[in-house]
C-alpha positions as CSV (number, residue, x, y, z in Angstrom):
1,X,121.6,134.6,76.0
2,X,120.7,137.4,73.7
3,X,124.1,137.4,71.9
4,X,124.2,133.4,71.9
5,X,120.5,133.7,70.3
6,X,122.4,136.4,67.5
7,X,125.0,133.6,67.0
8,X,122.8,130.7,66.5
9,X,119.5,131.6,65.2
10,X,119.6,135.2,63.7
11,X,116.9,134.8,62.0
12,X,114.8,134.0,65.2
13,X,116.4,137.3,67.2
14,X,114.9,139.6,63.7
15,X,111.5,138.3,64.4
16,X,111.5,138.9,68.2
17,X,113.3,142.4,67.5
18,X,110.5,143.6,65.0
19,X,107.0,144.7,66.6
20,X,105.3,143.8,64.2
21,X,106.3,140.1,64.1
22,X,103.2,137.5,64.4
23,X,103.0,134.1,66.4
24,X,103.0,132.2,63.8
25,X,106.3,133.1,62.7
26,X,108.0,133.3,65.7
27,X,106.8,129.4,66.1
28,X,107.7,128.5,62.8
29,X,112.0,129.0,63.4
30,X,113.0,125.8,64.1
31,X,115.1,126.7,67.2
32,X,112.3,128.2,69.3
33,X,111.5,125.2,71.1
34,X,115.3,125.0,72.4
35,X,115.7,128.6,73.3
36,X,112.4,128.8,75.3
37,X,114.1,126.2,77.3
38,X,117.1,127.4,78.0
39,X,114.8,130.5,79.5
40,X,115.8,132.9,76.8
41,X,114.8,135.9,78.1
42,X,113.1,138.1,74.7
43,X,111.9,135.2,74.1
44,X,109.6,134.4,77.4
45,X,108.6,138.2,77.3
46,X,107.2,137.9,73.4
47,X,105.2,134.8,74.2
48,X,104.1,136.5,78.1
49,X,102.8,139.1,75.7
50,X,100.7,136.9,73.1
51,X,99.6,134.5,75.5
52,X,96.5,134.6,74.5
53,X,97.3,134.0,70.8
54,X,99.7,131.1,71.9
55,X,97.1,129.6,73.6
56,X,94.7,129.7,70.7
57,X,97.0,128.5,68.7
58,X,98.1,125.6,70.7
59,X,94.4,124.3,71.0
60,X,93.6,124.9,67.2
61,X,90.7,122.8,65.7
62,X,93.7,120.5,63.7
63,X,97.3,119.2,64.2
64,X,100.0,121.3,62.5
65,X,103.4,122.7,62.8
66,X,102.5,125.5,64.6
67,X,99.8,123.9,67.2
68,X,102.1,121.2,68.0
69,X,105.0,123.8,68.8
70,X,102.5,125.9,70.8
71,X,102.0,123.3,72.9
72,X,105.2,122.3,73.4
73,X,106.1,125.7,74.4
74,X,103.3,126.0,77.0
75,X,104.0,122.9,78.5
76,X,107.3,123.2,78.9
77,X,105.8,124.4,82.4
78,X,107.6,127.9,82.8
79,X,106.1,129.5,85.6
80,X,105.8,133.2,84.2
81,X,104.1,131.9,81.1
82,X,101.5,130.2,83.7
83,X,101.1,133.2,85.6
84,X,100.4,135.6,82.4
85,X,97.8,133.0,81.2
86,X,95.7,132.8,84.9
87,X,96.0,136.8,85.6
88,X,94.8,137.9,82.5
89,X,91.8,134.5,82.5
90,X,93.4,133.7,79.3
91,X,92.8,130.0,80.4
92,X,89.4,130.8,81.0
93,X,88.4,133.0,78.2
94,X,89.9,130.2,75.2
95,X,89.0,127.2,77.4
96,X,85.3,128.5,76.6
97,X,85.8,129.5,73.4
98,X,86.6,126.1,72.4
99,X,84.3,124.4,74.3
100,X,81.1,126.3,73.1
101,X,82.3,126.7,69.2
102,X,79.1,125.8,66.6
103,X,81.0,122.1,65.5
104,X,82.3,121.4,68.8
105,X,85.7,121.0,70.2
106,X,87.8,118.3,68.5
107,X,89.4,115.1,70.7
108,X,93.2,117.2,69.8
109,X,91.5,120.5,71.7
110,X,89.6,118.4,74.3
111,X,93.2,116.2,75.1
112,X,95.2,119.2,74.6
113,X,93.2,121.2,76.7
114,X,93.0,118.8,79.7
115,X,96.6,118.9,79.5
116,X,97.5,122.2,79.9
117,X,94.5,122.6,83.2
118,X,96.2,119.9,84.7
119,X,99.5,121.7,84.7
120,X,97.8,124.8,86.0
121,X,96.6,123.4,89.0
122,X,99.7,121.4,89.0
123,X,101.5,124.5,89.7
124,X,99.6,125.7,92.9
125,X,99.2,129.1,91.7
126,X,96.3,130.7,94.0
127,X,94.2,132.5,91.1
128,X,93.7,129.6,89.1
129,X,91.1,128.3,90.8
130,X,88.9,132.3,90.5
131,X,87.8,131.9,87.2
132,X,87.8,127.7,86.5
133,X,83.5,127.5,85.8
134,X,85.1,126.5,82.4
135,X,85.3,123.1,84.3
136,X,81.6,122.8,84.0
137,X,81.4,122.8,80.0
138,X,84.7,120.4,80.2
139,X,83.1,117.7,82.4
140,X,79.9,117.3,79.6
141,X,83.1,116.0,77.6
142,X,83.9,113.3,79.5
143,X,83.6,110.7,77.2
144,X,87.2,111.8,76.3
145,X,89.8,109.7,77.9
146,X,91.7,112.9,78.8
147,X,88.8,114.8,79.9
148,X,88.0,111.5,82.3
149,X,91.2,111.5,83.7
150,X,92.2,115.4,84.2
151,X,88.9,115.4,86.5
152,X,89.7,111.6,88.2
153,X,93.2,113.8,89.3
154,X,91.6,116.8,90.0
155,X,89.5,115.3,92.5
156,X,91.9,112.7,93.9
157,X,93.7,112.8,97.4
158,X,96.7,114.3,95.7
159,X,98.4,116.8,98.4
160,X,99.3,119.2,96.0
161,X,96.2,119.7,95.1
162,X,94.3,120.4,97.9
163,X,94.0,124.3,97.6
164,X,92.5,123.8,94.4
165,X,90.2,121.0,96.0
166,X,88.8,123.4,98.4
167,X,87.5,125.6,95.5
168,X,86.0,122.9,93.6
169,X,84.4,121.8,96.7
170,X,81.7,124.9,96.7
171,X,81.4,123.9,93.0
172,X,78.5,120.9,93.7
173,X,80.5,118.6,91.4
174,X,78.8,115.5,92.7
175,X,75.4,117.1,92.4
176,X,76.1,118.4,89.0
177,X,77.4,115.3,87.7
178,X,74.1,113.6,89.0
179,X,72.0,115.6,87.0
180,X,74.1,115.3,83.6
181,X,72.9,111.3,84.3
182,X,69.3,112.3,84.6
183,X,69.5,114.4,81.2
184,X,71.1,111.8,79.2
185,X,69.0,110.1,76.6
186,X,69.6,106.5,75.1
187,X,66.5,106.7,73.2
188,X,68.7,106.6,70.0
189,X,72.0,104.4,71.5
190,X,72.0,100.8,69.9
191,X,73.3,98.9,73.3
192,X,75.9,97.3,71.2
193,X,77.6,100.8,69.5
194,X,80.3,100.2,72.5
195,X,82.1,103.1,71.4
196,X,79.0,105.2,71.8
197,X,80.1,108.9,73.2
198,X,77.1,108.6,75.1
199,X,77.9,105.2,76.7
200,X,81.7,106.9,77.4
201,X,80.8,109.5,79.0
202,X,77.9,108.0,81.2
203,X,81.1,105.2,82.6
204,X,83.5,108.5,83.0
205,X,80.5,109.7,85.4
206,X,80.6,106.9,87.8
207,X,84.2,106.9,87.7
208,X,84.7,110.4,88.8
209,X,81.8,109.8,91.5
210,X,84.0,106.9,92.9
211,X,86.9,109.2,93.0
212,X,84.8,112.6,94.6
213,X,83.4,109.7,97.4
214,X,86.6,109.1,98.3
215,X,88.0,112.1,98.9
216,X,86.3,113.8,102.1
217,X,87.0,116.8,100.8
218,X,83.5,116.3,98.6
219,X,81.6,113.6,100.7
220,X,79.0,116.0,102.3
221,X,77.5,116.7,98.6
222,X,76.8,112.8,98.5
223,X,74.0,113.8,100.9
224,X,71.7,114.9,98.1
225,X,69.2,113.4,97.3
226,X,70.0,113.6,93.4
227,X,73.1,111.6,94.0
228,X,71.6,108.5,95.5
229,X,69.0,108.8,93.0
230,X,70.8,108.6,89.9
231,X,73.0,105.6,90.9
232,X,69.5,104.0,91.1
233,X,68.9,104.9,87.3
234,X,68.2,101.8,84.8
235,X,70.9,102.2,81.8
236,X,69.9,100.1,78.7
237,X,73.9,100.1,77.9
238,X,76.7,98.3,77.3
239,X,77.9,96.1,80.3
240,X,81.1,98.3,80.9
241,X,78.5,101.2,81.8
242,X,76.7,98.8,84.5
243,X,79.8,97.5,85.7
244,X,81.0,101.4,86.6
245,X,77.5,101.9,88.0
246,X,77.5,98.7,90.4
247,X,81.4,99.7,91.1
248,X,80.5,103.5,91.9
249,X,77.7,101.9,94.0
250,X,79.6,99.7,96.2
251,X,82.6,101.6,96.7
252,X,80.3,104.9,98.5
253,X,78.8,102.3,100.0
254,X,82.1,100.6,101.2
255,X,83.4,104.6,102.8
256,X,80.5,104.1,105.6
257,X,78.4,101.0,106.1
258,X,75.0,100.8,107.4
259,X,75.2,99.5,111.3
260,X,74.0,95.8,112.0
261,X,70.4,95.0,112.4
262,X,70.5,91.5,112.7
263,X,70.5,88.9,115.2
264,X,74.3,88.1,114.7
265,X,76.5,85.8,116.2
266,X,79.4,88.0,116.6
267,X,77.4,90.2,118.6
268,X,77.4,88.2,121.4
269,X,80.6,88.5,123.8
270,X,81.2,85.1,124.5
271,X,82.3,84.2,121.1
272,X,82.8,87.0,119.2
273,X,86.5,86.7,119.5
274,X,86.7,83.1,118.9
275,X,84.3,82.7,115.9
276,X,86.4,85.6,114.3
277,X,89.4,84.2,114.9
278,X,87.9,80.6,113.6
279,X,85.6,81.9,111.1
280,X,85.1,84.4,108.8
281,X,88.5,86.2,108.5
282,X,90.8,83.1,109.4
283,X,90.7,81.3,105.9
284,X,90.1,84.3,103.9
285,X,92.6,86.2,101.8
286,X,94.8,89.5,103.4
287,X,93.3,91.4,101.5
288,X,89.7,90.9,103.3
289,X,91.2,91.0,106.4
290,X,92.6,94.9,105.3
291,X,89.2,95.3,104.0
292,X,87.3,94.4,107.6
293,X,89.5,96.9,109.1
294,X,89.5,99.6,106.8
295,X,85.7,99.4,107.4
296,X,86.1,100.0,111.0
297,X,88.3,103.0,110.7
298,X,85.7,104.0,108.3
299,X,82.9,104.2,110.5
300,X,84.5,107.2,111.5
301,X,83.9,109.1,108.0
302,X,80.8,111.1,107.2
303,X,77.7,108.8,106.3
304,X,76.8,109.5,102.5
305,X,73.7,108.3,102.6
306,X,71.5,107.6,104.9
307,X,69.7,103.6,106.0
308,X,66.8,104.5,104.3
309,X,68.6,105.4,101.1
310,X,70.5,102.2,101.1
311,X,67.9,99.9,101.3
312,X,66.7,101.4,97.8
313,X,69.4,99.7,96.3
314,X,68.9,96.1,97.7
315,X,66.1,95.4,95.0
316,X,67.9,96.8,91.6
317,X,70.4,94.4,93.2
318,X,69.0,91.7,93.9
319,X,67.0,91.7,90.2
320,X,70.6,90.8,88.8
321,X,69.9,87.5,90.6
322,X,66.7,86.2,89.4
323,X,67.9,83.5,87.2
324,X,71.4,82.5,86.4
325,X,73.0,84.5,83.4
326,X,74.4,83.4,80.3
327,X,77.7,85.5,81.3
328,X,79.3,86.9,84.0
329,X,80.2,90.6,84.9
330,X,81.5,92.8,87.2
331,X,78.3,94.2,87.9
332,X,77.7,90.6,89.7
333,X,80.5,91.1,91.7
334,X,80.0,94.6,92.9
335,X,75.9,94.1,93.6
336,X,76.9,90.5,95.2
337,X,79.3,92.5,97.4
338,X,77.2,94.8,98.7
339,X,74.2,92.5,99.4
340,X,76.9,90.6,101.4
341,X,77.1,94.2,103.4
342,X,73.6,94.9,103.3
343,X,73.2,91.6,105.4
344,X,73.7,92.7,108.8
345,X,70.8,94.9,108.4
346,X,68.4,93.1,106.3
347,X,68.6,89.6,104.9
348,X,65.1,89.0,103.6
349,X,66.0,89.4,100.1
350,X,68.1,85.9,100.9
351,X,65.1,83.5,100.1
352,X,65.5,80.1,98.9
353,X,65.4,80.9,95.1
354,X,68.1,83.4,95.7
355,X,70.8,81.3,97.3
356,X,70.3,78.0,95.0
357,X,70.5,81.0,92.1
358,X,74.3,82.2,94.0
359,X,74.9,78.6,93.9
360,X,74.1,77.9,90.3
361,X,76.3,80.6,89.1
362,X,79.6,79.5,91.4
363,X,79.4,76.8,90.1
364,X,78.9,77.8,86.1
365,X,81.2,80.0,85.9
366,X,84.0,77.7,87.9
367,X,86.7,79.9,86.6
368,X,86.2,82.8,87.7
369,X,87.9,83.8,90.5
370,X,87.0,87.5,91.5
371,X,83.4,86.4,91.9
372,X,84.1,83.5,94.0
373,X,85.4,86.0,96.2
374,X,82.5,87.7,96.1
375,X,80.5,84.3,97.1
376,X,82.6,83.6,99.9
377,X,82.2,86.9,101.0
378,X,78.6,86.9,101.0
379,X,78.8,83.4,102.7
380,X,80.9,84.3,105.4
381,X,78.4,87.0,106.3
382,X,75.5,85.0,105.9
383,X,76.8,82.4,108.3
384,X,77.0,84.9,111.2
385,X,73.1,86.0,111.3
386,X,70.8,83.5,112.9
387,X,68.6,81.3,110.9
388,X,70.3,82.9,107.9
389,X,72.6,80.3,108.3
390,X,70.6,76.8,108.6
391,X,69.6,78.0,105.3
392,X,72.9,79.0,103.6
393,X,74.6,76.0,105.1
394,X,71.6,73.4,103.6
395,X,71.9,75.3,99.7
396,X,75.5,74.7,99.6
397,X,76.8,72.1,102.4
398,X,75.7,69.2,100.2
399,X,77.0,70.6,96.8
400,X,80.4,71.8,98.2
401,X,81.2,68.7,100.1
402,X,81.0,66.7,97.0
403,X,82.9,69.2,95.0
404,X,85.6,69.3,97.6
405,X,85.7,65.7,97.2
406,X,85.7,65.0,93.4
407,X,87.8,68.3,92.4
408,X,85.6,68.3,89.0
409,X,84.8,72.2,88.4
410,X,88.4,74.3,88.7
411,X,88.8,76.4,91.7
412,X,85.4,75.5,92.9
413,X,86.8,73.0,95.5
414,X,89.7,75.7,96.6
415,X,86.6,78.0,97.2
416,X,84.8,74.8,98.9
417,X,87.2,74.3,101.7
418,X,87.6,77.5,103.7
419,X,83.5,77.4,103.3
420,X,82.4,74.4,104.5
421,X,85.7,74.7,107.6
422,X,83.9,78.4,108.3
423,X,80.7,76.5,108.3
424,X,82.1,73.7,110.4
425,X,83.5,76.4,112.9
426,X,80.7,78.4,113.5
427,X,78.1,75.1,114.4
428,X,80.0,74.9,117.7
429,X,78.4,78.3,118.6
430,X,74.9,77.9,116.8
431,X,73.1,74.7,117.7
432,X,70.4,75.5,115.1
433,X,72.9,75.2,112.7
434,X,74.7,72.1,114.4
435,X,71.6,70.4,113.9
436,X,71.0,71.3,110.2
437,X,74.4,69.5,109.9
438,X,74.0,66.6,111.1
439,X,70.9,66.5,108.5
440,X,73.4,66.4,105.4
441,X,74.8,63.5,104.0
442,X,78.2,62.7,104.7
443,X,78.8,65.9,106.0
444,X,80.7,64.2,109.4
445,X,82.4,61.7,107.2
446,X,84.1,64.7,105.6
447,X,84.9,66.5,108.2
448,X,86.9,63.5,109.7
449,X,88.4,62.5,106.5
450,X,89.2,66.0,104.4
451,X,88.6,69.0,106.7
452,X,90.1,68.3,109.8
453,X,93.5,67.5,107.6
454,X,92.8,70.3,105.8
455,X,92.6,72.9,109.4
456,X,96.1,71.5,110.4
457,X,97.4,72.5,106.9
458,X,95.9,76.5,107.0
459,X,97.8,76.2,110.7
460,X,101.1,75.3,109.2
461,X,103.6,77.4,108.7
462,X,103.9,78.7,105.3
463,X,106.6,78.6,102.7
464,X,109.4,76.5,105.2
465,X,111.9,77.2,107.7
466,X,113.4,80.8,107.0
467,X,116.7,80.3,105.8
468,X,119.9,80.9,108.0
469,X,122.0,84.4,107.2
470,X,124.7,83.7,105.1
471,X,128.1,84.4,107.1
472,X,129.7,85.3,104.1
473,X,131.6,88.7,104.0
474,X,132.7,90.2,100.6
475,X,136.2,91.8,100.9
476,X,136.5,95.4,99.5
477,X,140.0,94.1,98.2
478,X,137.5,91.8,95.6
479,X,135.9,94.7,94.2
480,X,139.2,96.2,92.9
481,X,140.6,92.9,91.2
């Protein structure tokens, strides 16, 4: 390699022959790039010995030449180059020089930098996690894209990762990221600067915090009491934050539900398996069905917080519902979602106003599809608690069996269907209920003239007969013609 170096780029081979040669001009020959590569031996030694100025220079406050090369160089991934940088806490010495500097680190050092952590940890090596409290100061960056999602892979289940993950477990992440919520101010934000730093970095929280909940690894630091609380702050942002917030909420949530504390149906043994089977998982999508049993296995998981803590939440919640809102968001989804959840161990937020307000907004906002979903989830649930569902079935029993009828509001009547047939199907167990039905008009006339047709359709089979193996065998002799 050295005499093929000689041949081709002499002027490179001067540079790493003379002592006194700098970084800069080393990474200024055109060819360096290539003969790092192709594991030119001088040449990994020289940059093994200025790591530290490599490093600098590849996180420089501006985009140049000599940055960009730098960069390319170091993440070219050589192994030794990794090594010289953790031993020496290169990595952790620059990583808070940049960080703490007077007029703060620019997005190129803050993307630049996430980059190169992630290929240290990337790479296993043992004594990169000794020295990584640099990961504090990087996380009140977050409103960075790259920043966001270094730490969303950092704290993932990725295999490779786990050694460093056992670390960074001992490091309070979830706590600390609670408490960087507390101290943010929005006395100054204007709710619609969207691009905000502020407002980024508070929706990079709750993203990492859905991420750390899900990773066991970091689920016995949701047991603070600082965790809980700062989900429960009131943001006066953008809708993007509170849509991450009511996400982050229901998905911790979602890892361990609260047991039942309601008088429900299924709880009796003489018809839990059939109103199951008839019910509230028959006419519902797959992907609810997963859902119901990924929530079994996950009784099995650590509890994050505790009943008490939950039931905090119902009321912030429930204050989305108050009247019916100009738009919809995913916020409504995700608090929708977990009141459905919430209902096997308290339903007495589900008062009149409450379920004519659910049934306003399925019908305003016809079109939308993922909150429907929501509704019929929160339905379904409702329907299988005791006086619960005289009441759910009278709000929207009427409305739905007209909808169903007249196909006026878009995917309303699709959603009307498997309601009022998981309604129908769980009256032959409740007799309160099989009265209340018998109250609404035309109620019977539909079930003999749409639902019944519509049962023995959802019990056909889907898609037609499978289709017969073709007998036909291609001849090798074809594929040489």
């Amino acid at each position: 390699m050295t005499s093929l170096l000689s041949q081709l780029s002499p002027e490179l081979e001067k540079s790493l022959s003379n002592k006194t040669a700098t970084i800069d001009s080393v990474l200024l020959n055109p060819s360096v790039v290539t003969f790092f590569k192709m594991n030119c031996e001088p040449l990994t030694l020289f940059f093994c010995h200025h790591a530290k100025s490599l490093l600098h220079s590849a996180l420089s406050h501006e985009r140049s030449d000599i940055s960009d090369t730098a960069f390319e160089i170091i993440t070219a991934g050589h192994i030794r180059l990794f090594h010289e940088i953790i031993h020496k806490k290169v990595m952790s010495e620059v990583a808070l020089e940049v960080l703490s500097n007077s007029d703060g680190p620019t997005e190129i050092q803050l993307s630049r930098l996430s980059d190169i952590i992630s290929f240290i940890f990337a790479m296993q090596i043992p004594e990169a996690t000794e020295n990584c409290e640099y990961l504090y100061c990087l996380l009140k960056r977050a409103d960075n894209i790259n920043v966001s999602f270094l730490f969303r892979m950092l704290f993932g289940n990725h295999e490779q990762l786990k050694f460093a993950q056992a670390r960074f477990s001992k490091m309070k992440f979830p706590e600390f990221i609670s408490n960087e919520l507390f101290h943010i101010k929005l006395n100054q934000c204007a709710k619609n600067d969207l691009n905000n730093p502020i407002f980024l970095r508070i929706e990079s929280y709750f993203k990492i915090l859905q991420v750390l909940a899900q990773n066991k690894l970091f689920q016995c630091d949701f047991s603070d009491e600082i965790v809980s609380s700062s989900l429960l702050q009131s943001f006066n942002a953008p809708n993007y934050v509170i849509d991450a917030q009511w996400q982050t909420i229901y998905i911790i949530f979602s890892i361990n539900p609260i047991p039942s504390n309601s008088d429900n149906i299924l709880n009796s043994s003489k018809t839990e398996n059939s109103v199951k089977s008839k019910v509230e998982l028959k006419n519902e999508p797959k992907n609810l069905k997963k859902g119901a049993k990924n929530k079994s296995e996950n009784h099995q998981n650590q509890n994050l917080f505790s009943i008490s803590t939950w039931h905090y939440f119902i009321e912030p919640a429930c204050s989305l519902f108050h009247e019916v809102p100009d738009e919809i968001h995913f916020y409504h989804q995700y608090a929708l979602l977990f009141l459905s959840t919430m209902l096997s161990n308290d339903h007495s937020f589900a008062s009149k106003h409450f379920l004519r307000t659910i049934l306003a907004m399925f019908i305003k906002f016809e079109n939308c599809s993922i909150f429907h979903f929501a509704i019929r989830h929160f339905i379904f649930n409702s329907l299988t608690i005791r006086g619960l569902n005289v009441n759910m079935a009278l709000t929207f029993a009427p409305i739905l069996v007209i909808e169903a009828e007249l196909r006026q509001y878009g995917i309303v009547a699709a959603s009307a269907l498997p309601i009022l047939n998981a309604i129908f199907n769980i009256s032959k167990f409740d007799k309160d209920l099989e009265d209340a039905l018998e109250e609404i008009d035309g109620f019977s006339e539909f079930v003999e003239k749409h639902l019944k047709k519509y049962q023995t359709i959802v019990k056909a089979a889907y898609g037609g007969p499978v289709a017969k193996p073709s007998s036909f065998v291609l001849s090798p002799k074809s594929l040489t013609i």
